[in-house]
C-alpha positions, 0 to 999 in steps of 0.5 A: 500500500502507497500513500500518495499526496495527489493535488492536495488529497492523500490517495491509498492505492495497492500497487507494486513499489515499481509501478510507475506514479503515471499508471498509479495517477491515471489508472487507480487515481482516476487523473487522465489529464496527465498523458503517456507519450514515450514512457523513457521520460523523453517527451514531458506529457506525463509532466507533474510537479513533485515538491515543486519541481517538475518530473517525468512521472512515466519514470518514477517509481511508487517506491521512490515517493515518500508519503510527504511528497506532495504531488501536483498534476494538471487538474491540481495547478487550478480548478479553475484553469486560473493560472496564469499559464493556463490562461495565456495558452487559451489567450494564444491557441498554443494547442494545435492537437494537445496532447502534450499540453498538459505537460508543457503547461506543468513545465511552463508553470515551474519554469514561472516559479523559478524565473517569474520573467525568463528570457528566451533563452531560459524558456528553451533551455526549460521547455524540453518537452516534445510537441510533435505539432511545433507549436514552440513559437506560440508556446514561448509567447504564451510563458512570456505572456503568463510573465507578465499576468498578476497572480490572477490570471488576466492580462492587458497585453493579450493583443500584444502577444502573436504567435 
């Protein structure tokens, strides 16, 4: 038995130690907003913040979380769509398919957190997920977009923004 904090709620889940948190997220914790993409923790869609920090949980094992690991995954950065990143890639129509989205935005969120005001250089050299529809230029605009955004979520300077 695994005792996982998830988005703020402590799950029990039976799985093996070597289950990867993906499968335990998506199957046993019933959260399919994070995706499998590669499973060699290449492309970033199963992105989530642990502590803070975004992982490739394809390539986490349940064995290696501790129970006071808080884990956060696309449908806990806000309720809401609220955050900032979210907003800017809905502003922008960063997603052309989306399926690596909700991993970008995991990254582009913790990049955020680190950098509030990164340069394109710090963007690409954070953003190493995958998007197999190139969508890089509009997902660049979108995290400067989401720099300049109050905690809130709004901007003034959506028009400002072109992909």
């Amino acid at each position: 038995m695994a005792k996982l904090n998830i988005n703020g709620r402590v799950h029990n889940v039976q799985v093996e130690p070597e289950t990867p948190l993906l499968w335990v997220i998506r199957e046993q914790v019933g959260l399919t907003g994070t995706k499998y993409g590669c499973g060699i923790a290449q492309c970033g869609a199963c992105s989530v913040h642990i502590n803070g920090e975004v992982m490739r949980s394809c390539s986490i094992l349940v064995g290696d979380i501790k129970a006071s690991d808080r884990i956060v995954t696309i449908e806990g950065l806000s309720p809401t769509s609220s955050h900032p990143v979210q907003k800017a890639w809905a502003a922008l129509d960063v997603p052309q398919c989306g399926y690596c989205q909700s991993g970008q935005i995991m990254a582009a969120a913790a990049l955020l957190r680190k950098k509030p005001k990164p340069t394109d250089q710090d963007i690409d050299e954070a953003m190493t997920n995958i998007c197999r529809c190139g969508t890089y230029q509009r997902i660049r605009a979108a995290v400067h977009m989401a720099a300049e955004m109050p905690a809130g979520g709004k901007s003034a300077a959506v028009n400002g923004h072109k992909a």
